[in-house]
C-alpha positions in Angstrom: -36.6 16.4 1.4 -34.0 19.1 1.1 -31.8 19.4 -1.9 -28.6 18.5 0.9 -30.1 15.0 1.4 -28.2 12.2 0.0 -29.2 8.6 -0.5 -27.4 5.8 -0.8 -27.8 4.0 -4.4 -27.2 0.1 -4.0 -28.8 -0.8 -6.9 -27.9 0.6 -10.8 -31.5 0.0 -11.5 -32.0 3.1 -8.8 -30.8 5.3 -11.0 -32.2 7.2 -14.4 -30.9 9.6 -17.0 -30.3 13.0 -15.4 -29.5 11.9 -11.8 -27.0 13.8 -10.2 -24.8 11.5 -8.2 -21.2 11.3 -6.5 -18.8 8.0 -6.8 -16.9 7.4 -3.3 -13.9 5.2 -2.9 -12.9 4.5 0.6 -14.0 8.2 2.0 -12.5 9.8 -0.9 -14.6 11.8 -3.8 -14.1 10.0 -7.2 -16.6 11.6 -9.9 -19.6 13.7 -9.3 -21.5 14.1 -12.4 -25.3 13.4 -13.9 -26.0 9.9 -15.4 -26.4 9.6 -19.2 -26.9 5.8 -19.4 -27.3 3.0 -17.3 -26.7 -0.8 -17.8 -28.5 -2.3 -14.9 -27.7 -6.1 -15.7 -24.4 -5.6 -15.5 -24.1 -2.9 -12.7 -22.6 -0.3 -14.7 -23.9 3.3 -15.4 -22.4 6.1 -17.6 -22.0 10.2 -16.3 -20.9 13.1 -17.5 -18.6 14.3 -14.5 -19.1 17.8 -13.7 -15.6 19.3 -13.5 -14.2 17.8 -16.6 -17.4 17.1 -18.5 -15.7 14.3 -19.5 -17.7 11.1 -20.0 -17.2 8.2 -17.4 -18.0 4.6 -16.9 -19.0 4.1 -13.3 -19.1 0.4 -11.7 -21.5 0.1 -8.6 -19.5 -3.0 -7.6 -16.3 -0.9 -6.8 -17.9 2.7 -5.6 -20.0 4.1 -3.0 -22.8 6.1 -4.9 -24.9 8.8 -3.5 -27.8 10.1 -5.2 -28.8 13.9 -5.0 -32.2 14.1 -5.4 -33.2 16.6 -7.4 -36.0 19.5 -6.2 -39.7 19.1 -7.8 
């Protein structure tokens, strides 16, 4: 896998702390940050988006996630 392969996270519990992932909305770039927490139940997972290093709540219900795998 090269580090320009995305995958397509359907499921919160798909994601852990550290993950670097982007949020889509209808073709358009959202947030792009690393995950700090997740809250599978509920569908929910926290990041600290990259530009503004800002902390965000991120619902998997409403966004398209991609998941940047991150080289061994």
């Amino acid at each position: 896998m090269t580090a320009n392969q995305q995958i397509l996270i359907v499921r919160c519990v798909d994601l852990a702390q550290g993950d670097t992932i982007e949020a889509w909305s209808q073709g358009v770039l959202v947030h792009r940050g690393t995950v700090t927490q997740t809250m599978p139940k509920a569908g929910l997972f926290w990041i600290r988006e990259d530009q503004l290093n800002e902390r965000r709540l991120v619902d998997m219900n409403e966004l398209e996630i991609l998941l940047f795998p991150n080289d061994p």
